[in-house]
N, C-alpha and C positions, 0 to 999 in steps of 0.2 A: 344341580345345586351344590357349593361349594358351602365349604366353611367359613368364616370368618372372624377373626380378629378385633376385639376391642377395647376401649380404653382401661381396664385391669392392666393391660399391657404398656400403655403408654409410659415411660420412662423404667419400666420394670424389666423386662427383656432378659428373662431368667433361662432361655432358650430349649427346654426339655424339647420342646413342641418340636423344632428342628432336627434333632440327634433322632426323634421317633417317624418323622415322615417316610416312608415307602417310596414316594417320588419325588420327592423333594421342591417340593411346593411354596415352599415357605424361606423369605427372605429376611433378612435383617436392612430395616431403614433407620433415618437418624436418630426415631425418640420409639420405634416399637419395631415387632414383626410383622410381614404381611402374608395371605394366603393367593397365591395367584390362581382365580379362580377358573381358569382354562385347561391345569394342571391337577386339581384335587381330583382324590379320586371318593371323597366322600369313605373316608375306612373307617374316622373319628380315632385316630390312635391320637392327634396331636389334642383333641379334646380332653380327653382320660387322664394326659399327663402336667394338662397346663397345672404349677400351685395357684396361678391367682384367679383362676374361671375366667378369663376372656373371651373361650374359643367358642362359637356357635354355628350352628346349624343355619345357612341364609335366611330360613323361614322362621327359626326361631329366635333372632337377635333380640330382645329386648326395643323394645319401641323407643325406650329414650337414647341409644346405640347404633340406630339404625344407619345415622349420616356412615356408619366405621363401615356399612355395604360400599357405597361409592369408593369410600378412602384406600378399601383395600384394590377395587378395578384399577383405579386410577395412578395407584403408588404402579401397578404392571406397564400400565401403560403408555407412562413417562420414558422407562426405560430403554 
């Protein structure tokens, strides 16, 4: 289970989350950041430091958030 990214983020991109990853999981795309979920290691440091609460737990995203599960596979697997 990886973390995920959502729209708090969207055009916000205050990047704490990045400078704190351990594995460096997390990318900068056009309008947010994303969490490549093959790479997290589930630590939650990028949680603790987001200001604007985007960051979630897979399981716990917010149900009206949820499409931001796909957005984040998908923004990896364009690449």
């Amino acid at each position: 289970m990886a973390f995920v990214i959502t729209s708090p983020c969207k055009d916000e991109k205050a990047g704490e989350c990045v400078e704190v990853c351990p594995v460096d999981c997390i990318e900068e795309g056009k309008d947010m950041f994303y969490i490549d979920p093959d790479i997290c290691i589930d630590c939650g440091a990028c949680e603790a430091v987001c200001p604007v609460e985007a960051i979630y737990m897979e399981d716990e995203v917010p149900e009206e958030e949820t499409e931001y599960i796909a957005l984040n596979r998908k923004f990896f697997e364009e690449q």
